[in-house]
CHARMM internal coordinates of N, CA and C (Angstrom, degrees):
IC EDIT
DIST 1 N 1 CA 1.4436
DIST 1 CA 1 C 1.5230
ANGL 1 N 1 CA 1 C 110.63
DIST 1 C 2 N 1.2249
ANGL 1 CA 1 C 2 N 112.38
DIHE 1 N 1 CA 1 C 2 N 150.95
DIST 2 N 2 CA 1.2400
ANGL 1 C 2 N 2 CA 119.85
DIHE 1 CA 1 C 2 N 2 CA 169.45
DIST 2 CA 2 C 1.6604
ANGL 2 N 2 CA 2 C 128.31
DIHE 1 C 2 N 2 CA 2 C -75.24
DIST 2 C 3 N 1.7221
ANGL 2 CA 2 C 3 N 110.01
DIHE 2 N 2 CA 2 C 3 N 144.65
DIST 3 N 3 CA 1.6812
ANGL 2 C 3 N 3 CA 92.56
DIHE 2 CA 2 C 3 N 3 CA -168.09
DIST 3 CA 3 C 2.0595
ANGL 3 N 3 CA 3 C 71.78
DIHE 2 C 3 N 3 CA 3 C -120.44
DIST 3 C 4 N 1.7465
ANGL 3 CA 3 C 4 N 106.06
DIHE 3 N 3 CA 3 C 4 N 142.57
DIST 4 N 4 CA 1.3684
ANGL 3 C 4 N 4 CA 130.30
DIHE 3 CA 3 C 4 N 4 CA -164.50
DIST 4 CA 4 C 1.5968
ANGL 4 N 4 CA 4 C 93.62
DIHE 3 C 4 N 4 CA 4 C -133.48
DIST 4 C 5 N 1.3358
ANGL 4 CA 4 C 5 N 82.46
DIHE 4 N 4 CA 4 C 5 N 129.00
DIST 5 N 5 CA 1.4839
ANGL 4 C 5 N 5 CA 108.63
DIHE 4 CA 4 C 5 N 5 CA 174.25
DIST 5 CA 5 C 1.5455
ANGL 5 N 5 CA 5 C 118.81
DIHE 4 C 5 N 5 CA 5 C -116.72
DIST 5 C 6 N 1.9535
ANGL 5 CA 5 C 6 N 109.33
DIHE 5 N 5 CA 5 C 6 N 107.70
DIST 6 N 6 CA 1.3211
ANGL 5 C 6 N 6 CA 104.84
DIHE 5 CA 5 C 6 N 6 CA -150.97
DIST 6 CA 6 C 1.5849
ANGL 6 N 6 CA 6 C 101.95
DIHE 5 C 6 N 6 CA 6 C -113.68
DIST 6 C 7 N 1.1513
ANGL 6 CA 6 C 7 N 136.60
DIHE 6 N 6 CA 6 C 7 N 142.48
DIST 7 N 7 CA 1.4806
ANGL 6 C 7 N 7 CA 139.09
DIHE 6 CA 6 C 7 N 7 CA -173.00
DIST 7 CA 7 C 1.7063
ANGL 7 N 7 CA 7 C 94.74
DIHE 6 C 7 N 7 CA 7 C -118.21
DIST 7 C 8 N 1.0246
ANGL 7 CA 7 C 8 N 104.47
DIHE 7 N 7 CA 7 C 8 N 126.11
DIST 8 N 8 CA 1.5342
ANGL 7 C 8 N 8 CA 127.54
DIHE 7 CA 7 C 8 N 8 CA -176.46
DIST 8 CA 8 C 1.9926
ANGL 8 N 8 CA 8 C 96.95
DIHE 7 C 8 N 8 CA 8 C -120.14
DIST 8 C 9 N 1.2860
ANGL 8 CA 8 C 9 N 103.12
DIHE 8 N 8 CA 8 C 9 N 128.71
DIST 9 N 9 CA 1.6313
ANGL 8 C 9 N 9 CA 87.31
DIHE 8 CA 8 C 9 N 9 CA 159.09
DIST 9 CA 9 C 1.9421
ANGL 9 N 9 CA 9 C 99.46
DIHE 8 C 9 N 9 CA 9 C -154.26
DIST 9 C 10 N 1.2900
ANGL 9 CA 9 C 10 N 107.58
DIHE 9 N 9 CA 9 C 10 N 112.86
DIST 10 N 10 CA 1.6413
ANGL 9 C 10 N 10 CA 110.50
DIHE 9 CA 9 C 10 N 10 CA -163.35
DIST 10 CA 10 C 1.9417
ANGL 10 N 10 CA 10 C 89.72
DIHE 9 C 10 N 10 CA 10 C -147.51
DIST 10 C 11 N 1.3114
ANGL 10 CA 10 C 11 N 110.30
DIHE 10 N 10 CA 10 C 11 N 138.51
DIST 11 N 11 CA 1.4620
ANGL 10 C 11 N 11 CA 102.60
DIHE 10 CA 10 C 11 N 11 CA 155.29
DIST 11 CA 11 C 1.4468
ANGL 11 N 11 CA 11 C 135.37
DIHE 10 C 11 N 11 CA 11 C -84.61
DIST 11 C 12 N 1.3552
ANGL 11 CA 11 C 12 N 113.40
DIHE 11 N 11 CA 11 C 12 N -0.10
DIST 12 N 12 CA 1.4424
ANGL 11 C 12 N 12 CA 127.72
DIHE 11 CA 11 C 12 N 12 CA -163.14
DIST 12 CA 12 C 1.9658
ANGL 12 N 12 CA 12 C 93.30
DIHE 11 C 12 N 12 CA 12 C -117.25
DIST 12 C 13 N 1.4266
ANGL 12 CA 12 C 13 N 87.80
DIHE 12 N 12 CA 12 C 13 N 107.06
DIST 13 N 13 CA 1.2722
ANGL 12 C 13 N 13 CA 79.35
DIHE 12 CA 12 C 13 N 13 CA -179.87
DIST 13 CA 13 C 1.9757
ANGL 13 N 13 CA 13 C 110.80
DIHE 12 C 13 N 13 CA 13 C -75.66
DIST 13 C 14 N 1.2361
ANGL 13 CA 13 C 14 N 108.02
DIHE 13 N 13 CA 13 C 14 N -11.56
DIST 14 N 14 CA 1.8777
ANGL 13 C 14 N 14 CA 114.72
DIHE 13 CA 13 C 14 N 14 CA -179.13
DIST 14 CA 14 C 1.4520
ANGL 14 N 14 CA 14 C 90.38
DIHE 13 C 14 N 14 CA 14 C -88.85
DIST 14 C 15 N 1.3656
ANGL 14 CA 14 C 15 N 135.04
DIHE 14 N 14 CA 14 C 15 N 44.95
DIST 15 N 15 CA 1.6226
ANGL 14 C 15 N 15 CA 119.69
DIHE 14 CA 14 C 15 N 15 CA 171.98
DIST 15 CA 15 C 0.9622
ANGL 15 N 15 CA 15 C 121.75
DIHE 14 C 15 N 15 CA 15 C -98.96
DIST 15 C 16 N 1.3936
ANGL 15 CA 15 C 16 N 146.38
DIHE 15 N 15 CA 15 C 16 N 135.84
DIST 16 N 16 CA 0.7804
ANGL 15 C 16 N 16 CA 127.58
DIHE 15 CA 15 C 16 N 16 CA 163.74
DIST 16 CA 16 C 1.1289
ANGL 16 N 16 CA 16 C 145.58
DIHE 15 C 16 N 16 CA 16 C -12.67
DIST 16 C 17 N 1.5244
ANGL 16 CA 16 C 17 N 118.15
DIHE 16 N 16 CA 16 C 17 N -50.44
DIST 17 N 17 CA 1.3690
ANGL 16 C 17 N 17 CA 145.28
DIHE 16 CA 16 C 17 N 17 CA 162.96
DIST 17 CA 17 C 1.6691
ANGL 17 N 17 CA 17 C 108.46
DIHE 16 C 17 N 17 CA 17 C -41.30
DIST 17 C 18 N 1.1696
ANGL 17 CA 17 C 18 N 121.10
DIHE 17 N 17 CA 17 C 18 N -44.51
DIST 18 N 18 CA 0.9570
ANGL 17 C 18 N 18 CA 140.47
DIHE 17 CA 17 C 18 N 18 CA 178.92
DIST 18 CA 18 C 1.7141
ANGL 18 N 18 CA 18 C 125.91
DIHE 17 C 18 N 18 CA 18 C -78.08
DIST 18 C 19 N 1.9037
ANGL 18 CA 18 C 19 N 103.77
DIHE 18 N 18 CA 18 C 19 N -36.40
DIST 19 N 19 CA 1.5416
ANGL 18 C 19 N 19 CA 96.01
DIHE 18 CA 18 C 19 N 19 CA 148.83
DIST 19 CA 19 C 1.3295
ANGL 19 N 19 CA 19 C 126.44
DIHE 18 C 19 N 19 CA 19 C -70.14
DIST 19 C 20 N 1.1210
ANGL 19 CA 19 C 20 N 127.76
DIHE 19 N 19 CA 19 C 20 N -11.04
DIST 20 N 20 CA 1.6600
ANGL 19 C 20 N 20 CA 142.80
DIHE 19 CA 19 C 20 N 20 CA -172.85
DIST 20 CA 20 C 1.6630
ANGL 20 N 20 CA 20 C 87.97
DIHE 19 C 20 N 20 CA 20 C -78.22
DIST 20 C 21 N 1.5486
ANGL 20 CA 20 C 21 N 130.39
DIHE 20 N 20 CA 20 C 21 N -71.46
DIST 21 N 21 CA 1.2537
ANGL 20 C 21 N 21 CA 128.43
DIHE 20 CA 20 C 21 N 21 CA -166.00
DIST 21 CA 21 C 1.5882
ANGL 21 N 21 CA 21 C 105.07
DIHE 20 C 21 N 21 CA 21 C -50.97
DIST 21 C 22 N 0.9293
ANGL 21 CA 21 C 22 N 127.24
DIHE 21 N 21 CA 21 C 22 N -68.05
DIST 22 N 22 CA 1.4074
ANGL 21 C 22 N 22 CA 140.40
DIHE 21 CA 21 C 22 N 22 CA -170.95
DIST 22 CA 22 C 1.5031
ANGL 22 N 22 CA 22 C 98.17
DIHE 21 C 22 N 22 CA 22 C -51.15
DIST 22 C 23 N 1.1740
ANGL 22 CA 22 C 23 N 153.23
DIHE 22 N 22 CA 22 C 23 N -86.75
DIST 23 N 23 CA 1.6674
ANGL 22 C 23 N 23 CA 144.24
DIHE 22 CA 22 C 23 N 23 CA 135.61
DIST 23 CA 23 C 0.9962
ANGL 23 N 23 CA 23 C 119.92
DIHE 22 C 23 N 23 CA 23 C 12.71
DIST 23 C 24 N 1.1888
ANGL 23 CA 23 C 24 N 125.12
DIHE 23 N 23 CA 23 C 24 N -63.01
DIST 24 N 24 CA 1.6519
ANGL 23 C 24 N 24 CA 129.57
DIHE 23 CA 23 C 24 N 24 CA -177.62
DIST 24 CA 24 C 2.2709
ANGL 24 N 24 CA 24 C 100.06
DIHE 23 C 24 N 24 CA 24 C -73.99
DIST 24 C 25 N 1.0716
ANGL 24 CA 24 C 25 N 128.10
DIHE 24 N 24 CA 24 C 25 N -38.25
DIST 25 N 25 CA 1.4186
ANGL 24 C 25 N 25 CA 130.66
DIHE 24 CA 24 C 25 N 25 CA -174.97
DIST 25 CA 25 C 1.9885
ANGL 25 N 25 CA 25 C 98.77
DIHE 24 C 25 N 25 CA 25 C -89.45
DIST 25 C 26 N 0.6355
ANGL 25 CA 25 C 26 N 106.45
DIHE 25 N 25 CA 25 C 26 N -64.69
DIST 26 N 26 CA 2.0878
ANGL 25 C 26 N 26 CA 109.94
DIHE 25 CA 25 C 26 N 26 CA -179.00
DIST 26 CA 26 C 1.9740
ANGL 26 N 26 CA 26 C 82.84
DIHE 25 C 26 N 26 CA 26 C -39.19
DIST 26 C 27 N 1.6416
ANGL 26 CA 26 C 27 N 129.87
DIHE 26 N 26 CA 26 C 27 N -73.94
DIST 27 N 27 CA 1.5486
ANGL 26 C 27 N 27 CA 136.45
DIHE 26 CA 26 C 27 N 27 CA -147.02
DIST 27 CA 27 C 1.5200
ANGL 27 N 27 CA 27 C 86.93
DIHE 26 C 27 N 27 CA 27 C -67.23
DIST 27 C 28 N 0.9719
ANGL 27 CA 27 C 28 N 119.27
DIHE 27 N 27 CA 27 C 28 N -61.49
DIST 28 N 28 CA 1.8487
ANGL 27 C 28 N 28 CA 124.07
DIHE 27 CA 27 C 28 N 28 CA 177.44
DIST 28 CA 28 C 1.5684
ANGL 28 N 28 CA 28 C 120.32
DIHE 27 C 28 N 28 CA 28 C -22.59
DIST 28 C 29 N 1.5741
ANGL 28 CA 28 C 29 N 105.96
DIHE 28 N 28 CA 28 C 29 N -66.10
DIST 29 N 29 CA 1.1930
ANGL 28 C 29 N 29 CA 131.02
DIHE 28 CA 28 C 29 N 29 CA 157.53
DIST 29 CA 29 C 1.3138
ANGL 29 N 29 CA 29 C 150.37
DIHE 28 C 29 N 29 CA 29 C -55.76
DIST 29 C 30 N 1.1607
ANGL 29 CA 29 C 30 N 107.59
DIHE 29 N 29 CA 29 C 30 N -16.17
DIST 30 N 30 CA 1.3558
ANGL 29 C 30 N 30 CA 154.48
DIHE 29 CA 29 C 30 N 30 CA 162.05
DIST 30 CA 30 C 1.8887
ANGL 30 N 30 CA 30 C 98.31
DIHE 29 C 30 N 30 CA 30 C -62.71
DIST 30 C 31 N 1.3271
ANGL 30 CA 30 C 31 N 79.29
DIHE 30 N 30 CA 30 C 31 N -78.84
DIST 31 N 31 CA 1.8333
ANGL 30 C 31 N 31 CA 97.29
DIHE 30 CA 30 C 31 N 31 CA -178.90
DIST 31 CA 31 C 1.4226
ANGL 31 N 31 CA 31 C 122.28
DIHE 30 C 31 N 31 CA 31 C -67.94
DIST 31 C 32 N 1.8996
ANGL 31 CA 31 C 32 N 108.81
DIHE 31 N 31 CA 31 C 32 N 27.40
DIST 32 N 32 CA 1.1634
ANGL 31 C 32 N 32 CA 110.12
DIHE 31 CA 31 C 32 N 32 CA -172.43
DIST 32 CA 32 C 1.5235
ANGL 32 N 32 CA 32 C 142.57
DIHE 31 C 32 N 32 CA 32 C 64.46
DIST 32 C 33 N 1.3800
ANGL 32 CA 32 C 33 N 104.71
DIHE 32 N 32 CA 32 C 33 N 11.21
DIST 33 N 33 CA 1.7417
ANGL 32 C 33 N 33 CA 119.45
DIHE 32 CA 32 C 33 N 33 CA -174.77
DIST 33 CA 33 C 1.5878
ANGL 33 N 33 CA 33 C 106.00
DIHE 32 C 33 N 33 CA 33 C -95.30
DIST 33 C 34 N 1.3021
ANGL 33 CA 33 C 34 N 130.54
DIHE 33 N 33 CA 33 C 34 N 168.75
DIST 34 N 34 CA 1.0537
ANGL 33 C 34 N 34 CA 145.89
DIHE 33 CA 33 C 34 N 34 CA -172.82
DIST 34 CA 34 C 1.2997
ANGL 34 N 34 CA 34 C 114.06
DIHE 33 C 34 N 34 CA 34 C -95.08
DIST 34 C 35 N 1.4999
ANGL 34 CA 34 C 35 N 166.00
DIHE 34 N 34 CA 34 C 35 N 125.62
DIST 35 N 35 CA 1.0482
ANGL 34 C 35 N 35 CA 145.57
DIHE 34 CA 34 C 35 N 35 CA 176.89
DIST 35 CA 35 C 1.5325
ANGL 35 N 35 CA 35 C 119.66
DIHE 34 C 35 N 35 CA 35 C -130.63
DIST 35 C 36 N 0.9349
ANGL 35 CA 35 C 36 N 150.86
DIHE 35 N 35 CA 35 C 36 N 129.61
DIST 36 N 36 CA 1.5777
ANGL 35 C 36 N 36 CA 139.87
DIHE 35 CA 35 C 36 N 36 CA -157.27
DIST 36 CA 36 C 1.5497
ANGL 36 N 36 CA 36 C 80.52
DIHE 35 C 36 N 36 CA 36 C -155.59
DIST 36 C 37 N 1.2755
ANGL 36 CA 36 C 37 N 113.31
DIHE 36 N 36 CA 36 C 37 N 109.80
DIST 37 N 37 CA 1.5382
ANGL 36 C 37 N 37 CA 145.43
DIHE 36 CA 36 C 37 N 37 CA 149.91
DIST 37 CA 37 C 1.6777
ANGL 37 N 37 CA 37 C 123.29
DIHE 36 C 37 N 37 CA 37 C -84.35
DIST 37 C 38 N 1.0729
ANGL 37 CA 37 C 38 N 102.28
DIHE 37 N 37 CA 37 C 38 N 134.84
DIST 38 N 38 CA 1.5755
ANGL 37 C 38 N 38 CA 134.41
DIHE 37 CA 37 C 38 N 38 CA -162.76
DIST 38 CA 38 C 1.3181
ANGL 38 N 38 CA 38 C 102.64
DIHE 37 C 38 N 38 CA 38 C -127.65
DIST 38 C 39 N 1.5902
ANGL 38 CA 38 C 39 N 118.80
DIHE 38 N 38 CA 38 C 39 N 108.93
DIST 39 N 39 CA 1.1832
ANGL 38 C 39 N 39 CA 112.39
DIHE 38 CA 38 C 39 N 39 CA 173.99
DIST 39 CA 39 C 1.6223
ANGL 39 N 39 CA 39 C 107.59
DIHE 38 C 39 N 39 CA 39 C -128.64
DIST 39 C 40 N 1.7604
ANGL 39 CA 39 C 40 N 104.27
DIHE 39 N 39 CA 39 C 40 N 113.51
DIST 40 N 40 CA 1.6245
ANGL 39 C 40 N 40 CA 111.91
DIHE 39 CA 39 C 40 N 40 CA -165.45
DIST 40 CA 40 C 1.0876
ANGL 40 N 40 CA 40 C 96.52
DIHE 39 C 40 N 40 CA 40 C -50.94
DIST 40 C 41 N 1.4257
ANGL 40 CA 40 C 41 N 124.36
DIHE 40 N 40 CA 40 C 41 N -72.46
DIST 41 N 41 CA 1.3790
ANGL 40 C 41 N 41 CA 139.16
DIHE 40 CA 40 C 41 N 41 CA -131.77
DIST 41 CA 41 C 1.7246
ANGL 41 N 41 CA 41 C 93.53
DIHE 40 C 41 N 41 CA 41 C -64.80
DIST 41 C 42 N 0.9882
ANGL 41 CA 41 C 42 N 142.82
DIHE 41 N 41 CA 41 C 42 N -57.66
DIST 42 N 42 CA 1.4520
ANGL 41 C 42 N 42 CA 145.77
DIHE 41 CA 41 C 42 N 42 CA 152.11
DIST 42 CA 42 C 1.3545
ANGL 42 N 42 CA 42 C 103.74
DIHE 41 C 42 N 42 CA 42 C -28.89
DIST 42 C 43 N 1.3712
ANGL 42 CA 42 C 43 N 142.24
DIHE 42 N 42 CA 42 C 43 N -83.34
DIST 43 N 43 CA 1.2843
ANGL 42 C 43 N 43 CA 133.26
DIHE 42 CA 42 C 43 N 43 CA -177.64
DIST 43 CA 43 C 1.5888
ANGL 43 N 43 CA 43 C 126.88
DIHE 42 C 43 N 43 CA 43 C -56.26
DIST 43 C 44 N 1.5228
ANGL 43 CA 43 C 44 N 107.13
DIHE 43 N 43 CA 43 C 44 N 30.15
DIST 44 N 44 CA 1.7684
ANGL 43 C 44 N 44 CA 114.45
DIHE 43 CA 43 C 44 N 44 CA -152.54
DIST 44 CA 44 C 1.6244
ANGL 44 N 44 CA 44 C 134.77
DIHE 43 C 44 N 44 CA 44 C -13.01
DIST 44 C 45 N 1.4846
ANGL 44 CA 44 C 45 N 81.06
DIHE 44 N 44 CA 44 C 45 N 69.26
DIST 45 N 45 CA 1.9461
ANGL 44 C 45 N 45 CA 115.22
DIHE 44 CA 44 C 45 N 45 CA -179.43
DIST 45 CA 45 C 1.0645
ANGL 45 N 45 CA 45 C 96.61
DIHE 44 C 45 N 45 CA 45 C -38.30
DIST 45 C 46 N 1.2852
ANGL 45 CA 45 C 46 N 130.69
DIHE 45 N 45 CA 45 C 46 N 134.88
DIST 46 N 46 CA 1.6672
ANGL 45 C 46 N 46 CA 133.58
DIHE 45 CA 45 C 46 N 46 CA 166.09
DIST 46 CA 46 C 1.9949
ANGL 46 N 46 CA 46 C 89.26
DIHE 45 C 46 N 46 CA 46 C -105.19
DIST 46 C 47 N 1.2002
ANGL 46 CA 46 C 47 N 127.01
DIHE 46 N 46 CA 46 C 47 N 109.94
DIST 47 N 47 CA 1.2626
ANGL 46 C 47 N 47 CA 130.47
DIHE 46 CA 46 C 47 N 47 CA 166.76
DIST 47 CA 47 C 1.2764
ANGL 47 N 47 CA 47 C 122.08
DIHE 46 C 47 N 47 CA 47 C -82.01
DIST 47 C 48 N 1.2379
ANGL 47 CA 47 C 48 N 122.20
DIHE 47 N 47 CA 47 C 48 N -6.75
DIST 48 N 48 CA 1.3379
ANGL 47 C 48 N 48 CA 125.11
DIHE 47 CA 47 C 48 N 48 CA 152.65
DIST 48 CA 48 C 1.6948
ANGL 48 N 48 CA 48 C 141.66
DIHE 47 C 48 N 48 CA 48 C -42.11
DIST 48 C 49 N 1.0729
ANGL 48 CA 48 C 49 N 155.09
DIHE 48 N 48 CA 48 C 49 N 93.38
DIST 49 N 49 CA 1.2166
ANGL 48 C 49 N 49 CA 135.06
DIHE 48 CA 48 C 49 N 49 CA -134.50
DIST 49 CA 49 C 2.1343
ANGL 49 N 49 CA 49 C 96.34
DIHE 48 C 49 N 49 CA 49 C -147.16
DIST 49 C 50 N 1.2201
ANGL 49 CA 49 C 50 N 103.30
DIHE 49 N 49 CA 49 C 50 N 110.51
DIST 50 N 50 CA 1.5799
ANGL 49 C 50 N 50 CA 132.75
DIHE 49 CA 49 C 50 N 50 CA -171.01
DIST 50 CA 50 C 1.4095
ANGL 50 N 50 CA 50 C 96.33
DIHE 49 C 50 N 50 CA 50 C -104.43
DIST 50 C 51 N 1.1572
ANGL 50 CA 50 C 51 N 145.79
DIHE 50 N 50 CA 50 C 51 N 43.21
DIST 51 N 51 CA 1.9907
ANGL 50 C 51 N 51 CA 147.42
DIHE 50 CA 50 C 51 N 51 CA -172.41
DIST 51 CA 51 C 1.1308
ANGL 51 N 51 CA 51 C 85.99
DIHE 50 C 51 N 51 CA 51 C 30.12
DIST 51 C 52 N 1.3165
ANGL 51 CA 51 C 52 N 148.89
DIHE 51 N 51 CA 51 C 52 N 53.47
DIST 52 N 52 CA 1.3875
ANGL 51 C 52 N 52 CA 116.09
DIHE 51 CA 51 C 52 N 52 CA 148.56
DIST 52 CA 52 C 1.2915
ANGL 52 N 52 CA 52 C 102.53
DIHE 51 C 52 N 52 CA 52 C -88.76
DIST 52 C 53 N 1.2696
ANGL 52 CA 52 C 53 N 129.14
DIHE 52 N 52 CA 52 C 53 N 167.38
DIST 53 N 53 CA 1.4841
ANGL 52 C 53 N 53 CA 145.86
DIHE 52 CA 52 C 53 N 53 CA -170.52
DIST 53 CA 53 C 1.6717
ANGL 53 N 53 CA 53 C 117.73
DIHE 52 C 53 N 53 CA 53 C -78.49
DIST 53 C 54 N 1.5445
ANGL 53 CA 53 C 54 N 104.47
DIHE 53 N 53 CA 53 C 54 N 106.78
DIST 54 N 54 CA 1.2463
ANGL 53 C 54 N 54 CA 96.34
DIHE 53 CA 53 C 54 N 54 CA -174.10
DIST 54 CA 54 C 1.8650
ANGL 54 N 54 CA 54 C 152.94
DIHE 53 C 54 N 54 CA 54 C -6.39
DIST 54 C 55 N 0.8466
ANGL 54 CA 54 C 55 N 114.58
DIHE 54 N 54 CA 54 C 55 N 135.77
DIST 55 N 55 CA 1.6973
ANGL 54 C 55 N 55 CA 97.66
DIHE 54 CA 54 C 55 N 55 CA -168.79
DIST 55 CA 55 C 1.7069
ANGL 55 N 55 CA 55 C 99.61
DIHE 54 C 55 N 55 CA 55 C -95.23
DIST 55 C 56 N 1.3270
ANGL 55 CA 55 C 56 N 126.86
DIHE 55 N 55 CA 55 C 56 N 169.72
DIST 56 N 56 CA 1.5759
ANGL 55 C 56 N 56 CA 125.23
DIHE 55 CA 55 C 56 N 56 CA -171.00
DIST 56 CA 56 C 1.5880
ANGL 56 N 56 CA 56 C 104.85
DIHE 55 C 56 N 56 CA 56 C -72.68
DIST 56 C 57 N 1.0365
ANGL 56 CA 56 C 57 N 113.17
DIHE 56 N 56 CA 56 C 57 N -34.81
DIST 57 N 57 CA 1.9157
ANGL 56 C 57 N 57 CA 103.36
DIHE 56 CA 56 C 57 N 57 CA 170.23
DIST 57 CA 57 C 1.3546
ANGL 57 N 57 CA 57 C 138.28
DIHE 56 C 57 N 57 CA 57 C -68.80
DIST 57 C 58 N 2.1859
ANGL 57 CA 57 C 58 N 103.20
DIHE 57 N 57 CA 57 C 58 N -12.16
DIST 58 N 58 CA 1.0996
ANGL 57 C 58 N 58 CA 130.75
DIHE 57 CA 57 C 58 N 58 CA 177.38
DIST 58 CA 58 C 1.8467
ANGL 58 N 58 CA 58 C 93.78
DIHE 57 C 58 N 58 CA 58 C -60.02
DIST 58 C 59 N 1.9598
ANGL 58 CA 58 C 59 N 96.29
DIHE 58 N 58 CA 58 C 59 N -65.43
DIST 59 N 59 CA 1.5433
ANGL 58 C 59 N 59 CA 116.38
DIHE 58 CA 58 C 59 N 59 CA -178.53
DIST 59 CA 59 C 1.1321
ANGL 59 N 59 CA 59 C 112.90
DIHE 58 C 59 N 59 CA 59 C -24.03
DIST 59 C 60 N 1.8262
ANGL 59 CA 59 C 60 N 108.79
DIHE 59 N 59 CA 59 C 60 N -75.78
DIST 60 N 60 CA 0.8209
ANGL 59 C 60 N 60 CA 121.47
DIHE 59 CA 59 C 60 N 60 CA -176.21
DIST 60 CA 60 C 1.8382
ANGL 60 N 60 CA 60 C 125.93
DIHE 59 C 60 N 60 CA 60 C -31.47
DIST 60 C 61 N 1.1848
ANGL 60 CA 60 C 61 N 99.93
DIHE 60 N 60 CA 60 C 61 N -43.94
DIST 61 N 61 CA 1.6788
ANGL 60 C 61 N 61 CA 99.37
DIHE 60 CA 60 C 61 N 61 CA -164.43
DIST 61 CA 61 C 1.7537
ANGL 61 N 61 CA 61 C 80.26
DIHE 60 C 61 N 61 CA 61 C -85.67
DIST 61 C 62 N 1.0938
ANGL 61 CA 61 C 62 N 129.96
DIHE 61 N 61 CA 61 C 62 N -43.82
DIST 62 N 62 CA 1.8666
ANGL 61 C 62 N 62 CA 114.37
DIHE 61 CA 61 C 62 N 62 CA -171.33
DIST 62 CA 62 C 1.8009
ANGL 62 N 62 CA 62 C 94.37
DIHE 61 C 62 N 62 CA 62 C -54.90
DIST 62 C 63 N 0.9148
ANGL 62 CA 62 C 63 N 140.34
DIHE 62 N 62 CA 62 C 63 N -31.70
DIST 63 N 63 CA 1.5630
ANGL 62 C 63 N 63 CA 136.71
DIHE 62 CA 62 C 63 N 63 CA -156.75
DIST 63 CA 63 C 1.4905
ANGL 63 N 63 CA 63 C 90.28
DIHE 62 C 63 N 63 CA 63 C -89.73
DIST 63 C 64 N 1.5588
ANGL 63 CA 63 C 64 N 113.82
DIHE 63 N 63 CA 63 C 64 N -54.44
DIST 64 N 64 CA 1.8169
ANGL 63 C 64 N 64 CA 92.71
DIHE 63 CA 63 C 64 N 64 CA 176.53
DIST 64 CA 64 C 1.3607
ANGL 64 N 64 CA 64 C 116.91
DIHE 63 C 64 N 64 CA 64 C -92.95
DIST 64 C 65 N 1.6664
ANGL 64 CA 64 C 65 N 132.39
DIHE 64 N 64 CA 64 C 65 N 52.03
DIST 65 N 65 CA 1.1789
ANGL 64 C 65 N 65 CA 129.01
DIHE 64 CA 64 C 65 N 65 CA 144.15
DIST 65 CA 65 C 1.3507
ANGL 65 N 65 CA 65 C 110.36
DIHE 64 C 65 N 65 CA 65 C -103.78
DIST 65 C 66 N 1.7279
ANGL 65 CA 65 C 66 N 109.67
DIHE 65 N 65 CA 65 C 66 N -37.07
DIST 66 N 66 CA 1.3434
ANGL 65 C 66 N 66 CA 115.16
DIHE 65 CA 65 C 66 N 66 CA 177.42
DIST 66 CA 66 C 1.4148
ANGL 66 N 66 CA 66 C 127.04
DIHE 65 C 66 N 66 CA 66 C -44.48
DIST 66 C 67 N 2.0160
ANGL 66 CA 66 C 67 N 101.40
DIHE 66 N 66 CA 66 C 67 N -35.44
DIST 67 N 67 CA 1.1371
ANGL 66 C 67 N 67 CA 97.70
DIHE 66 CA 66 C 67 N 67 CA -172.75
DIST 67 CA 67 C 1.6631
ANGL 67 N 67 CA 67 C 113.65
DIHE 66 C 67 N 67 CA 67 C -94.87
DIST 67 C 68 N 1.2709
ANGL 67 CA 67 C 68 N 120.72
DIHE 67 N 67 CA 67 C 68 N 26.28
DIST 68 N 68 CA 1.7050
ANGL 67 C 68 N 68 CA 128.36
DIHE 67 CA 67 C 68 N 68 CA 138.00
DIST 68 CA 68 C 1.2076
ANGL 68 N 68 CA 68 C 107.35
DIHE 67 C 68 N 68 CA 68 C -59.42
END
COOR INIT
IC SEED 1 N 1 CA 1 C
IC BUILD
């Protein structure tokens, strides 16, 4: 099975957007897949990027895509 690495970034956690995530990870899981969700807007992702040198939550999410 496949392990999916899903990036969600919405402020409304009742959004639509957000019934889609929850639907798409419960059917996934269901079907035996792995799913590890990332939700920016909750983790207040600054997506902006000036070369400064990664910050540890940047890491963090490169270390759990890698490990797909």
């Amino acid at each position: 099975m496949s392990k999916i690495f899903l990036v969600f970034g919405h402020y409304n956690q009742n959004s639509f957007n957000a019934a889609i995530r929850d639907t798409f990870k419960k059917t996934a899981e269901e079907k035996g897949h792995s799913v590890d969700v990332v939700d920016l807007y909750k983790d207040k992702f600054n997506p902006v990027f000036a070369g400064e040198k990664p910050d540890d939550e940047v890491l963090d999410h490169r270390k759990r895509i890698e490990e797909l």
